[in-house]
N, C-alpha and C positions, 0 to 999 in steps of 0.2 A: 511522569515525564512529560515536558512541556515542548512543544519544537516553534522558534522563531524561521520563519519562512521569508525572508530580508532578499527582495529585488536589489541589485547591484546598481546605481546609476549611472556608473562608469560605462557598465555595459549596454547601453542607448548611444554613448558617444559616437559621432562620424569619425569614419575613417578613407582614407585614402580608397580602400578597398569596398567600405560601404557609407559611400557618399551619402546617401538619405537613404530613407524609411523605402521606398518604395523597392529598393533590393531586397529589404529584409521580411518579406510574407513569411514565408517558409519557417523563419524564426520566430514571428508574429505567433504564427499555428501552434507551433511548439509550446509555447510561453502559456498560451491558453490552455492548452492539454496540461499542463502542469495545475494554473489556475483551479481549472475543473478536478484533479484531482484532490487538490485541498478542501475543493465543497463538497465533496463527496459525505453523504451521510454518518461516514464511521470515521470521517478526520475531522471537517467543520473548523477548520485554521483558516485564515486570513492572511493574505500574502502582502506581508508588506514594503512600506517604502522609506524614505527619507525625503522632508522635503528640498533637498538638492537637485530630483530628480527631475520637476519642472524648470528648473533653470539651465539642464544639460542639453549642450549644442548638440543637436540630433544630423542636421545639413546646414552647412556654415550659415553663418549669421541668425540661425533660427533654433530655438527653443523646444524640446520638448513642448512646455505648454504653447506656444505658439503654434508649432505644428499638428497638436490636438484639436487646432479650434479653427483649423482650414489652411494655413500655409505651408508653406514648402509640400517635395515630392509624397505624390501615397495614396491611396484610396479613402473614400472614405469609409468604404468596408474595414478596413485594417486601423483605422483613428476609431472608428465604435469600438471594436476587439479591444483593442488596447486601454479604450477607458472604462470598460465592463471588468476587465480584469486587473484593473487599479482602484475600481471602486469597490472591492470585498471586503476592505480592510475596515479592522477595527478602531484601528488606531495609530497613527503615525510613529511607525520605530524613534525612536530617541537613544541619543551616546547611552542613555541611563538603561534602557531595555536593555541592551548590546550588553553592559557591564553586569547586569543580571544576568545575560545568557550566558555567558564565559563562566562566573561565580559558583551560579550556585546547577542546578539538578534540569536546568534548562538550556537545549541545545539550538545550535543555529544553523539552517540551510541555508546556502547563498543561493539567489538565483538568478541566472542572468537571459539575456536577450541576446539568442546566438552564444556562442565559445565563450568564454572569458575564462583566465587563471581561479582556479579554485572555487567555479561556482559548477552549478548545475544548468543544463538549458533543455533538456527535455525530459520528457516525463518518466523516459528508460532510467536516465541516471539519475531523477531525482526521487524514483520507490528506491531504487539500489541504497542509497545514501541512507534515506530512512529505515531499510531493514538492515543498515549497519550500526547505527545508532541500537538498535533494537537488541540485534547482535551483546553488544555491549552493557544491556540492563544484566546486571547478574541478582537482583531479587525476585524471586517468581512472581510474585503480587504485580511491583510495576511491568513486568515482562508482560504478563498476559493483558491486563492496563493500556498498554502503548499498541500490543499485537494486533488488535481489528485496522489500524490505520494503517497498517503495512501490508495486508492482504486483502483488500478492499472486494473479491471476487469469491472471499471465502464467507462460510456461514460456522459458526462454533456454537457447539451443543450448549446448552443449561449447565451453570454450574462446571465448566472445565476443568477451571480451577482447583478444584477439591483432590482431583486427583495430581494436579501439576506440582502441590506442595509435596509430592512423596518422588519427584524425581531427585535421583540419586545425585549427587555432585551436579547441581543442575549449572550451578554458575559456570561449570565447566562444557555444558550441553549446549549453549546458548546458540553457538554457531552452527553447530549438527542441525538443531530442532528448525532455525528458523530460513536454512538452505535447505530444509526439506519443506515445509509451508511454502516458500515461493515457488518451489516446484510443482507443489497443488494447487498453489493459486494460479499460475500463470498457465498451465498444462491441463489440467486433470478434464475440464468440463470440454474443452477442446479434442481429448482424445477418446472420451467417451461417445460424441457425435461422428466423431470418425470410426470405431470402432466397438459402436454399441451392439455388434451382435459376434465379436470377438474380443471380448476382455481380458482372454488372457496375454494378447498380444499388444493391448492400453498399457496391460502393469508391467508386460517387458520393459517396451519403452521408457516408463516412468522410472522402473530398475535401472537402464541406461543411462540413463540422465542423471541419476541422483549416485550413483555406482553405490548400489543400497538395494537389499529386495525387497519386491513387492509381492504380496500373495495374497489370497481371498483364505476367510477361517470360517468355511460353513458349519462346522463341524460346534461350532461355538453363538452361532447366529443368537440365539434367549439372551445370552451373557454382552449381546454386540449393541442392543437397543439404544438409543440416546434420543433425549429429548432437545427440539431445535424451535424455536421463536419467531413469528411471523405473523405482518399485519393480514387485516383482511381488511375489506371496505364493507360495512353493514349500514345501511339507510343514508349511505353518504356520509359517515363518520368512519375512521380506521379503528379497529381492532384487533389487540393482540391475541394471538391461536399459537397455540403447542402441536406440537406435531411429532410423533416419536418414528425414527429409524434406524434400521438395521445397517451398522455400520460396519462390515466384512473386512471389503480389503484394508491391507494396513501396511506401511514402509515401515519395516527392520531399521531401527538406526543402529550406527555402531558397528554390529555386527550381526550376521545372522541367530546368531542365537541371543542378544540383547532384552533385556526387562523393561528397555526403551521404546516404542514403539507410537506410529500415530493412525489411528484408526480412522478410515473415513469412507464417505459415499461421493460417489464420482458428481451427481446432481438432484436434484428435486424440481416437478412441476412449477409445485406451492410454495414451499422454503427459497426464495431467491427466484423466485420466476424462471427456474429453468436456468440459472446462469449463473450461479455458484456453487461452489464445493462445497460439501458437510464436513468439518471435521467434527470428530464425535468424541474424542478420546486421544490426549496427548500423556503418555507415560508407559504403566506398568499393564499388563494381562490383565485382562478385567476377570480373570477366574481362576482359580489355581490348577499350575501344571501338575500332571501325575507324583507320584510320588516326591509333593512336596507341603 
């Protein structure tokens, strides 16, 4: 799965309501925080344009490009922003990209500056969009493929995979599994700082939120180990280190008594600097239940 990340240029136009640039920081900000989540190490997309977009009147009689290179209203704090985050691109969108991305296995994010009809303008609704996209992979290979850029705060064990091809009717799970990950991503490291010396009041929460249970399986702790990937810096080169954890708690999908289940650790020092989730285990019981 491929994602075209397409700036709107409509959405720069002046309006009665926002006469120049200089109203629109606050959307500036926005648009960056989006930017920066494309560079993000586990997406590495390029947010691109059309070149239409220098010729859009931004404050009457003035140009996009013209207003980049010192005229009309604006800082110049916010004209650097703005051309930091136009120059990531790889390559100028073309009609012909666009007709690719409608065609074939590759999809399109609109993304605009400020509101606009059907696009996106900050970085809440533009993970959303892409873990609906995501939603919708029904082969498990590109699901898990496409899944590190949709959780950007999580860290997923060695080899996950192996066990994802044994999910049951997965192309049916797609939305179960992947409204649970956002809830680990966006939640878990957070509630565990808040609540690091009562967890069993983290995985209430996390129950809450997800109206799904969470529980710890000490009882299984040998069978829970996963191994997780992670640079180090040696003599001033990065090197990659394995690192194996006990991955306990786990959310019930489905139902409490489901074969579905996603096994994971709230955080690590070393894996993620302290600032991301482990998932260790997306599927079935890593052991067999009694009498089966």
């Amino acid at each position: 799965m491929q994602v075209v990340n397409l700036l709107i240029d409509e959405s720069f136009a002046y309006t009665k309501k926002k006469e120049s640039m200089a109203v629109r920081r606050d959307e500036i900000g926005e648009l960056m925080n989006i930017t920066a989540y494309c560079q993000n190490e586990a997406v590495k997309e390029p947010l691109e344009y059309q070149d239409t977009l220098w010729e859009t009147y931004v404050q009457e009689g003035i140009t996009f490009m013209e207003w980049l290179y010192g005229s009309g209203d604006g800082s110049e704090e916010d004209r650097r922003r703005l051309l930091e985050a136009i120059s990531k691109k790889e390559m100028t969108a073309s009609d012909r990209d666009l007709a690719v991305a409608e065609s074939s296995d590759m999809k399109k994010i609109s993304v605009a500056l400020g509101e606009f009809p059907l696009c996106v303008s900050d970085v809440e609704g533009y993970v959303e969009r892409r873990r609906e996209i995501l939603s919708s992979i029904r082969n498990v290979k590109e699901y898990e493929a496409f899944m590190q850029s949709c959780f950007t705060n999580s860290c997923f064990a060695v080899g996950i995979l192996a066990e994802m091809k044994h999910i049951a009717d997965f192309s049916e799970r797609t939305k179960e599994i992947t409204k649970a990950l956002g809830i680990l991503n966006d939640k878990a490291v957070e509630l565990y700082r808040e609540y690091s010396d009562n967890l069993e009041e983290a995985m209430h929460i996390l129950s809450t939120l997800l109206h799904r249970d969470c529980a710890p399986d000490p009882k299984h702790g040998k069978e829970l180990i996963f191994s997780f990937t992670y640079s180090e810096q040696m003599e001033g080169k990065s090197a990659a280190k394995t690192k194996d954890v006990e991955c306990s708690p786990h959310l019930k999908l489905l139902h409490g008594g489901s074969n579905l289940r996603i096994y994971f650790y709230w955080c690590d020092e070393v894996i993620g600097s302290g600032e991301k989730v482990l998932v260790g285990r997306i599927g079935r019981h890593p052991y067999k239940k009694k009498g089966k």
